[in-house]
C-alpha positions in Angstrom: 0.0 0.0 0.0 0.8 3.5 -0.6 0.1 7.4 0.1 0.9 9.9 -2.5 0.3 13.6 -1.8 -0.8 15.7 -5.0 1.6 17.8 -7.0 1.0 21.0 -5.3 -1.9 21.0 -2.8 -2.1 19.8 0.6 -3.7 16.5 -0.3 -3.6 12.6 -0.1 -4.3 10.0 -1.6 -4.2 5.9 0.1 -3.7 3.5 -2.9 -5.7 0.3 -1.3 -3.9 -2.7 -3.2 -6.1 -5.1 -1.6 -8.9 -3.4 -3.2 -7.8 -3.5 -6.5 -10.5 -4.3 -9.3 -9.9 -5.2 -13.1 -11.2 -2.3 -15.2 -14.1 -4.4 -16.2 -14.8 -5.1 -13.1 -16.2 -1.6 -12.8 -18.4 -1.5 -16.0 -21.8 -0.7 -15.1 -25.2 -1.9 -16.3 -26.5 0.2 -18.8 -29.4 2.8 -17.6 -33.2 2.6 -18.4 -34.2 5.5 -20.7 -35.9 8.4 -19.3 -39.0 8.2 -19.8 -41.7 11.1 -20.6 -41.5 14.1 -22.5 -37.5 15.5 -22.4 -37.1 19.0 -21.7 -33.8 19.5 -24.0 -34.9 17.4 -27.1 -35.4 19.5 -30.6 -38.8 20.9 -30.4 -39.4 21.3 -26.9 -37.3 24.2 -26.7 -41.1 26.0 -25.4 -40.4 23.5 -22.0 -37.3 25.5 -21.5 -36.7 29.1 -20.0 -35.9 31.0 -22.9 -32.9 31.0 -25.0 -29.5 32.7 -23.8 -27.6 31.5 -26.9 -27.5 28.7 -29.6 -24.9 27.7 -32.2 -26.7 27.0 -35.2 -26.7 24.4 -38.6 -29.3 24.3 -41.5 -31.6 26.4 -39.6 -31.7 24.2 -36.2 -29.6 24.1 -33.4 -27.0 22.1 -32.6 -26.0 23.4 -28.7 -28.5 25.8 -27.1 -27.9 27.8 -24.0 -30.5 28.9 -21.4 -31.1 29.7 -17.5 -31.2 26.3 -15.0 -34.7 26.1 -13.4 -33.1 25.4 -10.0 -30.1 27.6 -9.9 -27.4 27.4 -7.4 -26.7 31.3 -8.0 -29.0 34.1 -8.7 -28.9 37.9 -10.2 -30.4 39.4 -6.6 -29.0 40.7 -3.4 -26.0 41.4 -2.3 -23.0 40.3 -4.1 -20.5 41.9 -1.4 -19.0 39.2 1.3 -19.8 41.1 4.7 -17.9 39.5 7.9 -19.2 39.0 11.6 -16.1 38.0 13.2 -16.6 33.8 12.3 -19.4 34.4 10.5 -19.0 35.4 6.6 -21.6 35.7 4.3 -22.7 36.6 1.0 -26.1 36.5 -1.5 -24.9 33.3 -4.0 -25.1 36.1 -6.9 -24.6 35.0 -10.9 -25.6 33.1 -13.4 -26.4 29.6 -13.5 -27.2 28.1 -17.5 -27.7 24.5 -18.9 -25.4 24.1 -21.7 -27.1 21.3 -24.2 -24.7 19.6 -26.4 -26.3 18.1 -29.0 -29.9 17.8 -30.3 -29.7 14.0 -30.5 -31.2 12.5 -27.5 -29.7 9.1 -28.3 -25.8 10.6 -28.2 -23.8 11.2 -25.1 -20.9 13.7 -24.9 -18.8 10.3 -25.7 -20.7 9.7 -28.9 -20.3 12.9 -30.4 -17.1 13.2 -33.1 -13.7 15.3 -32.2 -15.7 17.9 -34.5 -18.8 18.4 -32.7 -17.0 18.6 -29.5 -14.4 21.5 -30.9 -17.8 23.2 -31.7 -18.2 22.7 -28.0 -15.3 24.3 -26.2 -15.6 27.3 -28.8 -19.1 27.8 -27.4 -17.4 27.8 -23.8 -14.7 29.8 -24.4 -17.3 32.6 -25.9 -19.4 32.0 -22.8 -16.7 32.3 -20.4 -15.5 35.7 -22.1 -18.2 37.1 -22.0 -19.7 36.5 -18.8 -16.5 37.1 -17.5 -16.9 41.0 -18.2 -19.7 41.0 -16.3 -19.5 43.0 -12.5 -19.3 41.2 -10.2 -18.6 38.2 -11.5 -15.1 36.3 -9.9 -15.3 33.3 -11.5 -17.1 31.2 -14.6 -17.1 27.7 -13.6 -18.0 25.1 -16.6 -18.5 21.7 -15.4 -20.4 18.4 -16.6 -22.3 15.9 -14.2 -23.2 12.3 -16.6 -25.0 9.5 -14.9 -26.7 9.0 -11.7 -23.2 9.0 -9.9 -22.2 12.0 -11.4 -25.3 14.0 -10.2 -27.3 14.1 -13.6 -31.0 14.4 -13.0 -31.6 14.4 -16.9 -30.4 11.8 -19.7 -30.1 14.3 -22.1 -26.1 15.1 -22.7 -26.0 18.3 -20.9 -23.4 20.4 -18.8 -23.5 23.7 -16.7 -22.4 27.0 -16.3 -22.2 29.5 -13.2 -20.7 32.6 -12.9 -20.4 33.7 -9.2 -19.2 36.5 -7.4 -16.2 34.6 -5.4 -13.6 32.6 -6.4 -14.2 28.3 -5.7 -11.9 27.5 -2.8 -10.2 24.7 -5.0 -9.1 27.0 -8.0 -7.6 29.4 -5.5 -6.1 27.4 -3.7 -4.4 25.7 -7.5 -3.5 28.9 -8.2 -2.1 30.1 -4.8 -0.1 26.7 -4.9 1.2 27.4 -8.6 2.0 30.9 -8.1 4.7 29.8 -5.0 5.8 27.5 -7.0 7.1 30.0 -9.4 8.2 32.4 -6.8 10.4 29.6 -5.6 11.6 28.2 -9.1 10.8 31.1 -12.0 8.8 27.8 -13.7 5.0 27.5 -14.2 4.5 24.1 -12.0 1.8 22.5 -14.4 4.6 22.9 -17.6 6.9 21.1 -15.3 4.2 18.4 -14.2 3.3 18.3 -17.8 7.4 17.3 -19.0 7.3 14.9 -16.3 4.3 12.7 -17.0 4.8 12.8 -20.9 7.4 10.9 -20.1 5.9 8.4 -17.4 3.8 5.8 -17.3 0.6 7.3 -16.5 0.9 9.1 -20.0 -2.1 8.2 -21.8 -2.6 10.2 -24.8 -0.8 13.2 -26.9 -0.8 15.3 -29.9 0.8 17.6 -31.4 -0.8 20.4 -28.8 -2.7 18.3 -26.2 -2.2 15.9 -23.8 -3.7 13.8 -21.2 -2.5 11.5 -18.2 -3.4 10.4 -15.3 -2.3 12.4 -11.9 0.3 11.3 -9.4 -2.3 11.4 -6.6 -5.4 10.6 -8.6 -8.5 10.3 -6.5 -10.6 8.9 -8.2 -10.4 5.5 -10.0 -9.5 6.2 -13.6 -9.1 10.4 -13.4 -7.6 11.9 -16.1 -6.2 15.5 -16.4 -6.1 17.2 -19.9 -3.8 19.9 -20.6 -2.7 22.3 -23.0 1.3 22.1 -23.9 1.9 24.9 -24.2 1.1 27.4 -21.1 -2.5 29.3 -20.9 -4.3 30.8 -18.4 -7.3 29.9 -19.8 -9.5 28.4 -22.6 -10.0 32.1 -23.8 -6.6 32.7 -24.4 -6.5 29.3 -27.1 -7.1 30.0 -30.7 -10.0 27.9 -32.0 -7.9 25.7 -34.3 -6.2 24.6 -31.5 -9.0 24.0 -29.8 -9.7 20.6 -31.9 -6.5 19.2 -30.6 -8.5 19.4 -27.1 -11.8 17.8 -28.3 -9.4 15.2 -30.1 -7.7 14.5 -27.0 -11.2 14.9 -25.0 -13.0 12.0 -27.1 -10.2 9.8 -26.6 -11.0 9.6 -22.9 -14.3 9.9 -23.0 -14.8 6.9 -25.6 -12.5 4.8 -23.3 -14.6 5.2 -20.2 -17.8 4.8 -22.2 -16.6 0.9 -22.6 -17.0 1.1 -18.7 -20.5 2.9 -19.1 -19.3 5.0 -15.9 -20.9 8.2 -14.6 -18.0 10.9 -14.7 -17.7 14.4 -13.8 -15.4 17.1 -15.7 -14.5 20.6 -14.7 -12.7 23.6 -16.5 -10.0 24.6 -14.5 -9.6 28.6 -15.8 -7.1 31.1 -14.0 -9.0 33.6 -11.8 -8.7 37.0 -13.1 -5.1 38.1 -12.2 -3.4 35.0 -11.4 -1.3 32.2 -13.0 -3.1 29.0 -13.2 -2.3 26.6 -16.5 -5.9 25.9 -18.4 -6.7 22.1 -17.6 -9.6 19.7 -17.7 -9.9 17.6 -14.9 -12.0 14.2 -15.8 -13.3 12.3 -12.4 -15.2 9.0 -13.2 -17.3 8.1 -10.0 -16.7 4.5 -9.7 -16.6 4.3 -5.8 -18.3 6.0 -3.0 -16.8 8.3 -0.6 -17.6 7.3 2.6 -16.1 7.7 6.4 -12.4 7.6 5.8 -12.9 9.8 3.1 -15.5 12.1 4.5 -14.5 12.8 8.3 -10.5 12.4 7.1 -10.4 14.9 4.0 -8.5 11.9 2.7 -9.1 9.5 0.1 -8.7 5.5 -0.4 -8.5 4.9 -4.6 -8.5 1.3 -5.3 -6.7 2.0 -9.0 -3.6 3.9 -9.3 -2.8 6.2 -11.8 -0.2 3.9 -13.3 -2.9 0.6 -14.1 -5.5 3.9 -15.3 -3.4 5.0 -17.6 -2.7 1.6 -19.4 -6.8 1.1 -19.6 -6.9 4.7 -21.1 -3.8 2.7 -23.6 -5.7 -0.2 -23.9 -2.6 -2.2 -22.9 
């Protein structure tokens, strides 16, 4: 057994050998349809609050924008964090928009070609810009919740934005962590990480601007991390070309987990305004279940490490 602590944060990781599962092991039955009328389908865009923005082709849309019906963040109150000695406070103010991401029902994120995915982040990085501008936003978060372990409530391929007027604890503290890091050493810590797992064993896939592999301390069985190669602060700052190097490299993981039929989580992780954070996408398939050790210990058992992940993302 072992304990790896992550690259940069103050966190760890207990690989359980005696846990350890074969991939397949971990491929899960294949979920019921939804049933009933869905919200997001092609025609039912009248079930919907109404549209924020759409990408279109031949007249119909092919991703479509609009306000979440139960919103974790509103445009009232205060947006200002007032303190009361212990007690801090602010009104949860911003945005909050289901992103669909394709008009087919039938298709997940993980069926949908390199193209249709590039079409995708483009869409994000527009979003992201522009809501960006916006007092008194902080911080756009983009993330994606598929299957029931992932927190989907709806079949339909989907994902979320929220803009918010603070910054999420975990992308300040990444970005604290990477700016001492170059105080210290004069070297973004991500294009070092980056140079070091290209050439390890939990490499899983590259191209000529992308890449993806799985972390030193992952916490989750079969996490991936997908990076630029070169250094960004954000997905705003990468030209759209370049952009289809990311869906390339995006597809490739997501098509590999799909043989598991797992529920999976990704996030955006986009410098806040002002610091230096290197653009990533962080992948976390939910194959087990936090429970006690994890939850009253801040500390997490992974029956997989990174290194037998990354040969399943190799198929070797």
């Amino acid at each position: 057994m072992e304990a790896r602590k992550d690259y940069l944060l103050n966190r760890w990781v207990f690989y359980a050998s005696n846990r350890k599962k074969r991939p397949r092991e971990f491929k899960k039955p294949i979920e019921t349809a939804q049933t009933g009328t869905c919200f997001f389908c092609l025609g039912n865009e009248a079930l919907t609050p109404p549209e924020i923005g759409s990408v279109k082709e031949k007249s119909k849309w092919i991703l479509r924008w609009f306000d979440n019906k139960f919103p974790a963040v509103e445009k009232s109150g205060n947006p200002k964090i007032k303190s009361n000695g212990l007690l801090t406070s602010t009104s949860a103010y911003g945005n909050h928009w289901v992103f669909v991401e394709t008009n087919n029902h039938s298709k997940q994120l993980w069926d949908l070609n390199p193209n249709h995915i590039t079409k995708i982040l483009i869409a994000y990085k527009k979003i992201i810009s522009d809501l960006s501008k916006k007092t008194p936003t902080k911080y756009v978060l983009i993330f994606k919740n598929h299957g029931r372990e992932g927190g989907t409530s709806l079949i339909h391929s989907h994902s979320q934005i929220v803009s918010m007027n603070i910054i999420p604890p975990l992308l300040e503290e990444e970005s604290n962590a990477s700016e001492q890091y170059k105080k210290k050493t004069k070297k973004c810590a991500y294009c070092e990480i980056i140079k070091k797992e290209l050439k390890s064993p939990r490499k899983c896939f590259e191209n000529k601007y992308f890449a993806a592999f799985t972390p030193y301390a992952s916490r989750y069985s079969f996490e991936a991390w997908l990076f630029p190669k070169f250094h960004a602060n954000s997905i705003t700052e990468i030209s759209d070309d370049k952009l289809l190097y990311h869906a390339e490299i995006l597809s490739k993981v997501l098509r590999k987990l799909k043989t598991l039929n797992v529920s999976f989580n990704f996030f955006l992780h986009n410098s806040p305004d002002g610091k230096d954070l290197h653009y990533h996408m962080e992948i976390t398939p939910r194959v087990g279940i936090w429970a006690g050790f994890e939850i009253g210990g801040n500390a997490i058992i992974n029956s997989i490490t990174p290194e037998d992940a990354a040969k399943f993302y190799r198929g070797k």
